[in-house]
C-alpha positions as CSV (number, residue, x, y, z in Angstrom):
1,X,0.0,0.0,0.0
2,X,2.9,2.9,0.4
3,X,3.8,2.6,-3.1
4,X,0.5,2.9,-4.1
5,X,0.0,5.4,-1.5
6,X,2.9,7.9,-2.8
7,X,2.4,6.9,-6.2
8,X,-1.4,8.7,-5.5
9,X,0.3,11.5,-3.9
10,X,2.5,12.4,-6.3
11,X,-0.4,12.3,-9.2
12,X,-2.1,14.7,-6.9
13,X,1.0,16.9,-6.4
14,X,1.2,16.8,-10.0
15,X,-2.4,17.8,-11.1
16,X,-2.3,20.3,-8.4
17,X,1.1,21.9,-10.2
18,X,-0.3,21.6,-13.4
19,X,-3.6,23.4,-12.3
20,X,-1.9,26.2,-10.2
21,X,0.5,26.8,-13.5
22,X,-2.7,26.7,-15.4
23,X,-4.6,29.0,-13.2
24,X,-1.5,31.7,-13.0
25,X,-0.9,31.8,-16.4
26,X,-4.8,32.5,-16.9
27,X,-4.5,35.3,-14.5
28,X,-1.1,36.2,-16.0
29,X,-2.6,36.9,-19.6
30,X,-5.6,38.6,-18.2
31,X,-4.4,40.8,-15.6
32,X,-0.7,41.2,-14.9
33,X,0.7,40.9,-18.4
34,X,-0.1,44.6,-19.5
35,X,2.5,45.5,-16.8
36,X,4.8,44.5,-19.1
37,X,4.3,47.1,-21.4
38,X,7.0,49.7,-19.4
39,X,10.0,47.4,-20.3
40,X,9.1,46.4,-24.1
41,X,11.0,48.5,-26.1
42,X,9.2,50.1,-29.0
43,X,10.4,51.4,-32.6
44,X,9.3,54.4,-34.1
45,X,10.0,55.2,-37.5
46,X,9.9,59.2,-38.6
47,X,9.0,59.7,-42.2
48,X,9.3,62.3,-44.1
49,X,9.2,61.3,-47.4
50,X,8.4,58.5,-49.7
51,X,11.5,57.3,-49.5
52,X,11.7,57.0,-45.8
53,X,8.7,54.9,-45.7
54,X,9.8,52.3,-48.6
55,X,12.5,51.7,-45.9
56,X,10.1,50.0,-43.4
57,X,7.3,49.4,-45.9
58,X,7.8,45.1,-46.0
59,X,7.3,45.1,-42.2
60,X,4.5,47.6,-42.1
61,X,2.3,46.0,-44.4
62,X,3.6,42.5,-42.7
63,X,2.4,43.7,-39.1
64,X,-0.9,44.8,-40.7
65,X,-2.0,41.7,-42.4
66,X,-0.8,40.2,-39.4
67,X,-2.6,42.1,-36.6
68,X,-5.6,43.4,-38.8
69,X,-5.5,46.0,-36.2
70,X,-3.9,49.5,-36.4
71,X,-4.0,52.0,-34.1
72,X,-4.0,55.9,-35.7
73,X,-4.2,58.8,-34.8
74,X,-3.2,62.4,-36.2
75,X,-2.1,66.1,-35.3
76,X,-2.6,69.0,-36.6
77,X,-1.5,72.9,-35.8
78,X,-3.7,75.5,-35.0
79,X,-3.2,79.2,-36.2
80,X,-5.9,81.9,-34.6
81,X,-8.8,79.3,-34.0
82,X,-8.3,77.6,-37.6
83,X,-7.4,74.4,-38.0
84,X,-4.5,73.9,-40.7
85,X,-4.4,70.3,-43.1
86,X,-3.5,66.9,-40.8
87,X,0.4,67.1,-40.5
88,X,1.0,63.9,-39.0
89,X,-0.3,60.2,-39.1
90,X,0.5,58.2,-36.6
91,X,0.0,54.3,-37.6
92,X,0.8,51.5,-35.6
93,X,0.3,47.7,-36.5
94,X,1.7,46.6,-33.2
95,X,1.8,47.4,-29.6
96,X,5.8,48.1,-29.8
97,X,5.7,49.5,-33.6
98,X,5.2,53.2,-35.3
99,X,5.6,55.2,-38.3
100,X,4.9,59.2,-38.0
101,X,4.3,60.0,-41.6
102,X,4.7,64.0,-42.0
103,X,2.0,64.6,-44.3
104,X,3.1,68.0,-44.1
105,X,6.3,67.6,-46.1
106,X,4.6,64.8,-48.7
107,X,2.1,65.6,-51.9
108,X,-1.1,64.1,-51.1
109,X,-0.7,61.9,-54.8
110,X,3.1,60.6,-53.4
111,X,1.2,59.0,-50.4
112,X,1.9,54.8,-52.2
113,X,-0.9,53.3,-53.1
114,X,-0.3,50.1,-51.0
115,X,-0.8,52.2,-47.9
116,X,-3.6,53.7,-49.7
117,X,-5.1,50.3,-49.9
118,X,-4.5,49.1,-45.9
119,X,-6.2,52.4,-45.0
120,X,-9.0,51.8,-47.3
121,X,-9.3,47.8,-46.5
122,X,-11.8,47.9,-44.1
123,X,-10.7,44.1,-42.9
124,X,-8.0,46.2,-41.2
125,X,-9.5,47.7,-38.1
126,X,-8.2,51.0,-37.6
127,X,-8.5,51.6,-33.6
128,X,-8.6,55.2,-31.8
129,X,-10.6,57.3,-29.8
130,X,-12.8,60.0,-31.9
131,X,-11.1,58.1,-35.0
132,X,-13.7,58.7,-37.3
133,X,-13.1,62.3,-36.9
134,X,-9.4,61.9,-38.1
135,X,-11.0,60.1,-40.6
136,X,-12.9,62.8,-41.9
137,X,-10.0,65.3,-41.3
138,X,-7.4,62.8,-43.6
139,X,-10.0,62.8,-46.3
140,X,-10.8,66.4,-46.5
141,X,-6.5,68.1,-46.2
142,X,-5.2,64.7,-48.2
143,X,-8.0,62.8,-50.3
144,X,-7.0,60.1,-48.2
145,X,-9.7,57.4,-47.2
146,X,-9.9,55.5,-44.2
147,X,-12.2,52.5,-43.7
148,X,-12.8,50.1,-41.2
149,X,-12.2,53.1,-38.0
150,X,-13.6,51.6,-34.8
151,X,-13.5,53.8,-31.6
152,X,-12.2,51.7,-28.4
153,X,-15.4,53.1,-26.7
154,X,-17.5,51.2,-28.9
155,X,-16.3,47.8,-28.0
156,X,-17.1,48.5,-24.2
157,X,-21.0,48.9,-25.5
158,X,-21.0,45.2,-27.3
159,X,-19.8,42.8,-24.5
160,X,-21.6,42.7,-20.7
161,X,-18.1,41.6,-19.5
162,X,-16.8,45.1,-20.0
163,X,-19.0,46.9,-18.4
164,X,-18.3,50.2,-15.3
165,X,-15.5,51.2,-17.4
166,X,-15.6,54.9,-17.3
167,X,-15.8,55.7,-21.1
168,X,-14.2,59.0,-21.4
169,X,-10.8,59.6,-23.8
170,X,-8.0,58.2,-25.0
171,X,-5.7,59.1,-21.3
172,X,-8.8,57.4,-19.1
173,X,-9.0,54.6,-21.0
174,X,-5.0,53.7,-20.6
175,X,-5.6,54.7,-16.6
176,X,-8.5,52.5,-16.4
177,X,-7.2,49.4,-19.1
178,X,-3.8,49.8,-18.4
179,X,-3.0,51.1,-15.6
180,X,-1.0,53.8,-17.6
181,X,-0.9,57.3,-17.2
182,X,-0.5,59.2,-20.6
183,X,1.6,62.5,-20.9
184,X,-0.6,64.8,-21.9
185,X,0.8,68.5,-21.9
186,X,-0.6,71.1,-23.4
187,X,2.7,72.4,-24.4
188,X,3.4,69.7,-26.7
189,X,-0.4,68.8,-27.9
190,X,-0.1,72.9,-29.4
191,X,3.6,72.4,-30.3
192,X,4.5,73.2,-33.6
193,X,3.6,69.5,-35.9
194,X,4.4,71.3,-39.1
195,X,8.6,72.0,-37.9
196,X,11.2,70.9,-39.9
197,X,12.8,68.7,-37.2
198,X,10.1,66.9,-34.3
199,X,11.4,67.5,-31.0
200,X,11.9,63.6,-28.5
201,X,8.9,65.1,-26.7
202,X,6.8,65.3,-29.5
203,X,7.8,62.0,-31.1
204,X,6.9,60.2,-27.8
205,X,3.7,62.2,-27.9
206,X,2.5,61.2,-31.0
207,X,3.5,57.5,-31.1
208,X,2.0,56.7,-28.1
209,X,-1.1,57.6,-28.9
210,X,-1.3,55.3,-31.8
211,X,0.4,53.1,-29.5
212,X,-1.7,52.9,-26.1
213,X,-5.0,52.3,-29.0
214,X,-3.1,48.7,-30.2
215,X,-2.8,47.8,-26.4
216,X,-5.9,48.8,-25.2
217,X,-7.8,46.9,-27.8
218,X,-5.1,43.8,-26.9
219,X,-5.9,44.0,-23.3
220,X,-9.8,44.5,-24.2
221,X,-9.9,41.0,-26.0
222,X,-7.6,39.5,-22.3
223,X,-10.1,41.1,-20.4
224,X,-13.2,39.0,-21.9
225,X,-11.1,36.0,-21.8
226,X,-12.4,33.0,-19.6
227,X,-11.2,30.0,-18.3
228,X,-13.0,28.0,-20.5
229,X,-11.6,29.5,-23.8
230,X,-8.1,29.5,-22.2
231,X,-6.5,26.8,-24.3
232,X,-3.9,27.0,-27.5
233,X,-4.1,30.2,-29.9
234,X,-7.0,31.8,-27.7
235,X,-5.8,35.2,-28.3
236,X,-6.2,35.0,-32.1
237,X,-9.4,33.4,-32.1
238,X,-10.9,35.8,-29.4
239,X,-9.2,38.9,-31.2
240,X,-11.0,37.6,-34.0
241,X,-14.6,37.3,-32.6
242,X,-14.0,40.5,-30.9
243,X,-13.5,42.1,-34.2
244,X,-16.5,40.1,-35.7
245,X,-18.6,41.5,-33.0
246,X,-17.8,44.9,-33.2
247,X,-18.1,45.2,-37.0
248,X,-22.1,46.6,-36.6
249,X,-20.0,50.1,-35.5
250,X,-16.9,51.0,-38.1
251,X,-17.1,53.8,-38.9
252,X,-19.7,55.2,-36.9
253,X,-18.8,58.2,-34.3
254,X,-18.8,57.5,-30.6
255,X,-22.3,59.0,-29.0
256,X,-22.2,57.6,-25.2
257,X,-22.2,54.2,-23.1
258,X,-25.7,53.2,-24.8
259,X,-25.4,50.0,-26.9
260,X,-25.7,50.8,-30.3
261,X,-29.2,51.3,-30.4
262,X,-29.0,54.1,-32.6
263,X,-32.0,56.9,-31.1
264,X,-33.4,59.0,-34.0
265,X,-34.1,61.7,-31.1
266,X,-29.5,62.6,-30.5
267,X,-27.4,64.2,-33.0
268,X,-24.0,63.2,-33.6
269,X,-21.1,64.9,-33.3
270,X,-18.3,65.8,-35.4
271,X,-16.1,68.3,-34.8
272,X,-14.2,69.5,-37.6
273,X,-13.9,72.7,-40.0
274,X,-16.6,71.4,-42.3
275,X,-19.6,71.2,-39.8
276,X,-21.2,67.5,-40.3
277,X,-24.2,69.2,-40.1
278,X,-23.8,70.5,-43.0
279,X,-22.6,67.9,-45.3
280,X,-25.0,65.7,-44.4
281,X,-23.2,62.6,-42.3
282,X,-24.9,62.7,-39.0
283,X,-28.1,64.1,-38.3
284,X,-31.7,63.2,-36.2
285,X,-33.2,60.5,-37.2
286,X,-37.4,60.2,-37.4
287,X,-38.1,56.7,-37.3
288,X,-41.3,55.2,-39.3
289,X,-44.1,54.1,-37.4
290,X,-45.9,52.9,-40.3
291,X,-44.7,50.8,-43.3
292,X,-43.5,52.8,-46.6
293,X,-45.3,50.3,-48.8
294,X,-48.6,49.4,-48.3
295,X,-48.4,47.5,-52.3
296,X,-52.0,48.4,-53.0
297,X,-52.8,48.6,-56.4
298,X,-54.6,50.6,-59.2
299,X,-55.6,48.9,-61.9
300,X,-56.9,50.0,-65.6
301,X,-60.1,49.2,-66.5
302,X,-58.9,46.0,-68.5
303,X,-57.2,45.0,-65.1
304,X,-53.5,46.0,-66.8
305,X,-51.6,46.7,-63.3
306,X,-50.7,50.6,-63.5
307,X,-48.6,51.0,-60.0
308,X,-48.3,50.3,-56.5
309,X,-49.8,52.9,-54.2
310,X,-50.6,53.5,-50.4
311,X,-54.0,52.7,-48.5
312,X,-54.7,56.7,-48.3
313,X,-54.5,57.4,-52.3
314,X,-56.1,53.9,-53.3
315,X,-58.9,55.4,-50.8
316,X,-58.8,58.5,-52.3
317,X,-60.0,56.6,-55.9
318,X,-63.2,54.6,-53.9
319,X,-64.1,57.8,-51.9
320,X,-64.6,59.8,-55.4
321,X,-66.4,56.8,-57.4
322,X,-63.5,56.6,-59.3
323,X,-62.9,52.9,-58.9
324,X,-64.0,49.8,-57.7
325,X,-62.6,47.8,-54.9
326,X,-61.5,44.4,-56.6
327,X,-59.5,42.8,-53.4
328,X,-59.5,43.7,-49.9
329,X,-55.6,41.8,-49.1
330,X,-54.0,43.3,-51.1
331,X,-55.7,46.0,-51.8
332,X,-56.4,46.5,-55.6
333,X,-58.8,49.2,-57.1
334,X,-59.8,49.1,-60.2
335,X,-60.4,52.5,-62.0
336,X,-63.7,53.6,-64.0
337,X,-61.7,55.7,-66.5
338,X,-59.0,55.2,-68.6
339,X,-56.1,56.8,-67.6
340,X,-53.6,58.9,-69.1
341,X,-51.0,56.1,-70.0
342,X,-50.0,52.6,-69.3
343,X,-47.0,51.8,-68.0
344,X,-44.1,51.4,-70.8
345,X,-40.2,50.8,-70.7
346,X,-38.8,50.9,-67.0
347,X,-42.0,52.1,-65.5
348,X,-42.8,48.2,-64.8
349,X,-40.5,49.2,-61.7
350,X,-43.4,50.8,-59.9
351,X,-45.6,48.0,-60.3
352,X,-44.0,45.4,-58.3
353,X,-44.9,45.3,-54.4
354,X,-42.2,46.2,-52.8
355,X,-40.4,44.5,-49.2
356,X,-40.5,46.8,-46.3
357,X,-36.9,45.9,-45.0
358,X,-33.5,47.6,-45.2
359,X,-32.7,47.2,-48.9
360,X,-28.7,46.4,-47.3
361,X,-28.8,44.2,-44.6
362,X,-32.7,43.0,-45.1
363,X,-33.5,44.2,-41.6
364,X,-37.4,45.2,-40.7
365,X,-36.4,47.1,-37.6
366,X,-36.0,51.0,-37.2
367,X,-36.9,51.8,-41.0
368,X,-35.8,55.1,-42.5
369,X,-35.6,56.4,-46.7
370,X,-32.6,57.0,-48.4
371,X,-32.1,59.5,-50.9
372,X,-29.9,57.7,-53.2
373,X,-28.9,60.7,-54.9
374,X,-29.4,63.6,-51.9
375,X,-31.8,66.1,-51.7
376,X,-28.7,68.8,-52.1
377,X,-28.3,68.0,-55.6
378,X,-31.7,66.5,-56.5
379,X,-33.4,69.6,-55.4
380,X,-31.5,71.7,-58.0
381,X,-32.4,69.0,-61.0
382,X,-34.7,70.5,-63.6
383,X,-38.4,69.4,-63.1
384,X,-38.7,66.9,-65.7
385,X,-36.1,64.7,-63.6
386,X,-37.1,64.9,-60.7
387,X,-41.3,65.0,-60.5
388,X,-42.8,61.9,-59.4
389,X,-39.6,59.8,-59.3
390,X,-39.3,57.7,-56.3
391,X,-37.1,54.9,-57.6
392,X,-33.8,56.6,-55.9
393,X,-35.8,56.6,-51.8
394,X,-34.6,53.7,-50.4
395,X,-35.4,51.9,-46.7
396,X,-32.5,51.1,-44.6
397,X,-32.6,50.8,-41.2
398,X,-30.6,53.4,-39.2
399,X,-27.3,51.6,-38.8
400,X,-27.1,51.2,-42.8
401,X,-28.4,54.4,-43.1
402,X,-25.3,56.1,-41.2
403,X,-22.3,54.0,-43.1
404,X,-24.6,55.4,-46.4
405,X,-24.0,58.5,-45.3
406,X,-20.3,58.5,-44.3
407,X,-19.8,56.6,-47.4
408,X,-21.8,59.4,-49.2
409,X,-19.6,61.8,-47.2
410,X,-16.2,60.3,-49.5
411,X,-17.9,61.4,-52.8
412,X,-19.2,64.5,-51.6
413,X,-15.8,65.3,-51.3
414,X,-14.7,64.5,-54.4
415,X,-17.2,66.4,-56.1
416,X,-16.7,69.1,-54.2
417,X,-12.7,69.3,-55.3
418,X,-14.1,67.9,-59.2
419,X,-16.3,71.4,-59.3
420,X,-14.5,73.9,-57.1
421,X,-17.9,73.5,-55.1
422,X,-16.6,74.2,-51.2
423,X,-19.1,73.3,-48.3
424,X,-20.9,75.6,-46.5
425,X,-17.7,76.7,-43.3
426,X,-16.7,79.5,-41.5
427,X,-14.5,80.7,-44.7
428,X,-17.2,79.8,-47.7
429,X,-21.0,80.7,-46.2
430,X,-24.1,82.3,-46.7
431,X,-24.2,84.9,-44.3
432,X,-22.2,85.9,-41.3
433,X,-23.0,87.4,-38.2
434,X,-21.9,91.2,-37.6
435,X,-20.0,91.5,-34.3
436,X,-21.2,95.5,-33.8
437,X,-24.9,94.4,-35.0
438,X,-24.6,91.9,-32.4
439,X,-23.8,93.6,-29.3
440,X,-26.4,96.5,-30.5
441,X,-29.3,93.8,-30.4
442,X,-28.0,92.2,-27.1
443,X,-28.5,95.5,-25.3
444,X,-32.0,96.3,-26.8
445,X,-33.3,92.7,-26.0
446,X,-31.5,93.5,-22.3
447,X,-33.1,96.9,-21.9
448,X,-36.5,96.0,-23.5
449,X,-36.7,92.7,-21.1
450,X,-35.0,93.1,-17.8
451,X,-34.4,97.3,-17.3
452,X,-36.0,97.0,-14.0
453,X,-33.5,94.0,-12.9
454,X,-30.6,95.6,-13.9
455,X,-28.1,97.6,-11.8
456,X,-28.4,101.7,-12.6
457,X,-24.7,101.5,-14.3
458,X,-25.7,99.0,-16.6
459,X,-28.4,100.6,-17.8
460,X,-27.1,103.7,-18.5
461,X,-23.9,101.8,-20.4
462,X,-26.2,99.4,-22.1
463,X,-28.5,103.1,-23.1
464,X,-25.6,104.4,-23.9
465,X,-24.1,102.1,-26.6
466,X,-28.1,102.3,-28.5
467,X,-27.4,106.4,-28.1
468,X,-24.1,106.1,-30.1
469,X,-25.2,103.5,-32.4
470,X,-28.5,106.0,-33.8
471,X,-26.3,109.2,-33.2
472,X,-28.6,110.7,-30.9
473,X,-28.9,112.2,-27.3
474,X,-32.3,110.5,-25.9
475,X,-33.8,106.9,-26.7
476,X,-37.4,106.1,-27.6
477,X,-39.0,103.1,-26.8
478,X,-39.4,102.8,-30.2
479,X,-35.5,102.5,-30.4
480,X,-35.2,100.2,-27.9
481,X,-37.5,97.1,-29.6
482,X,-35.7,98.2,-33.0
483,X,-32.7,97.7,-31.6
484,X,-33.9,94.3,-30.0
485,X,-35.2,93.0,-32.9
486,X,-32.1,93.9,-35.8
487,X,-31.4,91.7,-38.5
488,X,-27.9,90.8,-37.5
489,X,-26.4,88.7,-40.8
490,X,-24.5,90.0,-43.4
491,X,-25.4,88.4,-46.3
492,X,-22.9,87.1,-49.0
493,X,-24.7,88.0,-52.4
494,X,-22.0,85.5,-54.2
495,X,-22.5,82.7,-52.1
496,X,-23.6,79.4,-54.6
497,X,-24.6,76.3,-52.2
498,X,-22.4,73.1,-52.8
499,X,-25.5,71.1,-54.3
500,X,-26.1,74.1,-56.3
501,X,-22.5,74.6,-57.8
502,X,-22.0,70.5,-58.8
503,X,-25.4,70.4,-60.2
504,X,-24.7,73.9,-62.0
505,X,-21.0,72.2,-62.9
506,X,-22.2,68.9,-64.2
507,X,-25.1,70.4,-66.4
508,X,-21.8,72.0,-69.0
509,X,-19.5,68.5,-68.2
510,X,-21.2,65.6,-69.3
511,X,-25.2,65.9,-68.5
512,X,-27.1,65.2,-65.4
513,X,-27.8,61.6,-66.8
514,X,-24.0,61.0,-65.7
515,X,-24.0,62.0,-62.0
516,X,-27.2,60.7,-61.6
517,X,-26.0,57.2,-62.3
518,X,-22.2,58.3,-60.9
519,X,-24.4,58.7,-57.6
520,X,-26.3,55.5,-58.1
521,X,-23.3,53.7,-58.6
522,X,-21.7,54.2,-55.5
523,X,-24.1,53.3,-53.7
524,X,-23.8,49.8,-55.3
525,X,-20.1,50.0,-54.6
526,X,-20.2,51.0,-51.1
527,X,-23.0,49.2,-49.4
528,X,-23.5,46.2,-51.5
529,X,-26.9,46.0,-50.8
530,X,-28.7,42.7,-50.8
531,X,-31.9,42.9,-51.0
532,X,-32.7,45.8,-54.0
533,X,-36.1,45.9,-55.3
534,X,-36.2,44.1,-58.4
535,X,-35.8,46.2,-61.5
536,X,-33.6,48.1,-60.0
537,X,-30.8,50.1,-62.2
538,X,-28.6,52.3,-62.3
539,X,-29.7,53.6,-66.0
540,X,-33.5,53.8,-64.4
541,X,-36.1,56.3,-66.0
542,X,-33.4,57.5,-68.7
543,X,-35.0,56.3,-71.5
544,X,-38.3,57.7,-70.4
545,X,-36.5,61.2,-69.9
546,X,-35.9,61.0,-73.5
547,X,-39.6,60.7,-74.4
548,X,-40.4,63.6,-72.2
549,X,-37.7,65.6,-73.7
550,X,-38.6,64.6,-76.8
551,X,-42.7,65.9,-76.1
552,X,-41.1,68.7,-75.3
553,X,-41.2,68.2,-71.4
554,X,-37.9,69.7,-70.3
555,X,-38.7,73.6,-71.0
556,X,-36.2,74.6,-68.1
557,X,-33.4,73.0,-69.3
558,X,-31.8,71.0,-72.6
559,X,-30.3,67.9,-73.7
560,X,-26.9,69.2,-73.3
561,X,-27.5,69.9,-69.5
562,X,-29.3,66.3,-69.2
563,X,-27.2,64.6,-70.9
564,X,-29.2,63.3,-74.0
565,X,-28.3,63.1,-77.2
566,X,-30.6,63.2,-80.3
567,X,-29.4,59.7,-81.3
568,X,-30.3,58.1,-77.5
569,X,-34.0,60.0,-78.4
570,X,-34.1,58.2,-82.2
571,X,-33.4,54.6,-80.4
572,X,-36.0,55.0,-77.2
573,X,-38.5,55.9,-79.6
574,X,-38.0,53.1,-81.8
575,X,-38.7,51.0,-78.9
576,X,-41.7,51.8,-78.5
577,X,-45.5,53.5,-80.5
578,X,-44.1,56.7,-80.9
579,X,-47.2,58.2,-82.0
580,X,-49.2,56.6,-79.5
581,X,-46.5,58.3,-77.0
582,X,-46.4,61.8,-78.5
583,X,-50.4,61.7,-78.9
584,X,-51.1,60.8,-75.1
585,X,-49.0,61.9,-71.6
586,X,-45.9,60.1,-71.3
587,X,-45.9,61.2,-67.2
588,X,-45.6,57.9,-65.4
589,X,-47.2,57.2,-62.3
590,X,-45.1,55.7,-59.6
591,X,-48.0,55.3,-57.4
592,X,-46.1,56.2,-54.6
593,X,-45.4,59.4,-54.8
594,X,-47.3,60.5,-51.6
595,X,-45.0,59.0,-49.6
596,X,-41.4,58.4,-51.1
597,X,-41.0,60.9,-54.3
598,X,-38.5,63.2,-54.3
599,X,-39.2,66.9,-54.0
């Protein structure tokens, strides 16, 4: 029995080794390896030029494909309150691993176009705090698109594990992840980023914030880790599902702890020198209540299908007399009359019922339209393209409906350097405030509201300042609510909106027809949607715009501006009766219009 008896106590010793090393090295990995951290030594490359980069090119790009993560981050100087162009990207594929590309000393078009394409590959996470805003900056100093940007506060939102982290920036995220407390002075964060040479200081700066993003994420994925899913190549395959997970919010800007359900009653925030606002990426959101498509439809009197319509304007047919209810579900009403054309060419689009689900990701939830083309430019589109067209209003739920719009954001961008067409900022706008004008009305609304709560001195300076302003020596209360109620802007009588000026641009450069379809395009590039309506094209209504034009439709503009030719005219009409279609009212009726036409 005693060799037994020690062989059984040194199996228990053993398992009892084996499941304290297993048990350390868990807690190792989760919560003491980060420590490490202070003693790894990190490279950081500076480069200036092309040249400089080729030199560490093979083990950037190795890192990336690697990783699939990559921290970035940029800086910028600051002269009198205006931002100046992004003068350094900070990327780094690894937690001990930087460049610091000077943007400031290298051509946008130098910039090689396999970094190009790791910035663009949205399989390559791009990690930061308020990324997406660099983002934005990077594409609007360099033309430079980045894809795939996920803020480290967004991955705190998608896993219950994480949660009582304080989500504030960059520096509280390394205190609380970490345990690392970032330098963050002032002296260096306003330093000058566009000198010749980069002081130690600001080279330390800069890398570590690209830096602390690669380890934060790193010790995010440690963090979820569990003892079951402790076992060979864990970090990879958690890294991986962490990734997968968090997919639902590239690209999207940081709002607050919420998970990403996306309220349509917040705005978003993005704070750079072309307000978001007003290009159109992040705005409130009003949620539909009721389905877009009800797919009730009119008939012609021989039963021909004519469209799709809503409950309220297939009422509006029975109400009147004007046609007879055929089917209760669906709806179909026949009509009494014969109407004013059939539907011919493309127009069969308008006939089909139509699915009331995000045309991207096929979702039913928290539906929204799309403006394939947006309002901006449509809106400025002569009336014959634009009346009762609803073909280019799409649903998408909210989430699809954001990425649209930061996709959207890329080619507003372009067009806006293509056409010399500036957004609305505080150089390029419609009106400014006067400073003088301003004051003046401050102290009229002061005087004419709360006189009797103010002190004697303030009065009489507040009087005072109307006094000067209307050159006289006593003040009416007739001056007083004049004052109050001045008209304060200045108005800039050149000023030509964005949509305005590309419209106005593409109307003498190849036709409407052309960014029309340019517009329609990309949004078959960038969202792959999977679940378009049938008949859906990118060349829709084009031949029917021929016909109009060629009935003599398009009185405000010409087939230069649309971009038709007298030959694309000749062919439609050989498709079809043209004297049938030049007799009668080629207007097609989308049936829809109601609730999802453009303006």
């Amino acid at each position: 029995m005693k060799p037994l008896s020690k062989v059984v106590t040194v199996a228990i010793g053993s398992v009892s080794c084996a499941a304290v090393i297993f048990f350390g090295s868990y807690i190792y990995q989760k919560r003491f390896r980060k420590y490490l951290r202070r003693f790894r030594r990190k490279t950081v490359v500076v480069c200036r030029s092309v040249s400089d980069f080729e030199k560490v090119a093979v083990a950037f790009y190795n890192l990336c494909f690697e990783s699939k993560v990559l921290g970035l981050d940029c800086e910028w100087v600051t002269v009198e309150g205006k931002r100046r162009k992004v003068s350094l990207l900070q990327l780094a594929p690894a937690p001990d691993f930087c460049v610091l590309l000077r943007l400031c000393f290298l051509e946008s078009q130098l910039i090689p176009h396999s970094l190009r394409s790791i910035l663009e590959d949205d399989q390559i996470i791009k990690v930061g705090v308020g990324i997406r805003d660099d983002a934005l900056k990077l594409h609007q100093d360099h033309n430079i698109i980045v894809r795939g940007c996920l803020d480290l506060r967004h991955v705190f939102t998608q896993f219950t594990e994480l949660d009582g982290i304080p989500l504030g920036g960059l520096q509280a995220l390394s205190l609380h992840i970490l345990a690392v407390r970032l330098e963050k002075s002032w002296q260096v964060r306003c330093s000058d980023w566009e000198a010749c040479d980069l002081t130690q200081k600001q080279i330390k700066y800069a890398a570590e914030d690209a830096l602390i993003s690669v380890e934060i994420f790193h010790q995010i994925v440690r963090n979820r880790l569990s003892l079951a899913q402790f076992y060979p190549y864990w970090f990879d395959k958690l890294k991986a599902s962490t990734l997968e997970a968090c997919r639902g919010s590239l690209d999207l800007p940081f709002r607050n702890r919420a998970r990403l359900n996306l309220s349509p009653k917040k705005h978003f925030g993005v704070h750079d020198t072309v307000s978001s606002r007003k290009v159109g990426v992040f705005r409130s959101y009003r949620i539909r209540r009721t389905p877009l498509y009800d797919n009730c439809v009119l008939q012609a009197p021989d039963g021909e299908p004519l469209c799709t319509c809503d409950y309220k304007k297939a009422h509006w047919y029975l109400e009147r007399g004007l046609g007879t209810e055929i089917s209760e579900e669906p709806l179909i009403v026949r009509l009494n009359f014969e109407p004013a054309n059939r539907p011919i060419l493309d127009s069969q689009y308008y006939i089909q019922a139509k699915d009331n689900a995000c045309v991207v990701c096929g979702s039913k939830e928290s539906l929204l339209r799309k403006n394939v083309v947006p309002r901006e430019y449509r809106r400025n589109f002569p009336d014959v393209m634009k009346h009762h067209i609803s073909h280019d209003i799409l649903l998408m739920c909210v989430q699809c409906h954001q990425l649209s719009n930061l996709s959207d954001l890329d080619l507003r961008y372009v067009l806006a350097a293509e056409c010399d067409a500036p957004f609305e900022s505080h150089d390029v706008t419609k009106c400014r405030e006067d400073p003088v004008l301003r004051r003046i009305k401050s102290a009229g609304r002061a005087l004419l509201r709360s006189k009797g709560k103010l002190p004697a001195d303030r009065v009489m300076t507040l009087e005072q300042m109307l006094k000067d302003h209307y050159n006289r020596d006593s003040l009416t209360e007739e001056d007083v609510l004049e004052a109050a109620e001045l008209d304060t802007k200045i108005y800039n009588a050149n000023f030509v909106p964005h949509g305005q000026k590309v419209v106005d641009y593409y109307k003498k450069n190849g036709g409407l027809i052309s960014f029309e379809t340019k517009w329609r395009q990309h949004f078959l590039e960038t969202m792959k949607p999977k679940y378009m309506p049938a008949l859906w094209s990118v060349d829709h209504h084009h031949e029917l715009l021929a016909i109009k034009v060629a009935k003599g439709r398009g009185k405000d503009t010409n087939l230069d501006e649309i971009g038709i030719t007298e030959e694309t005219i000749r062919k439609t009409l050989e498709k079809v009766d043209a004297q049938w279609l030049l007799d009668g009212d080629v207007e097609t009726s989308d049936g829809t219009d109601s609730e999802d036409a453009d303006d």
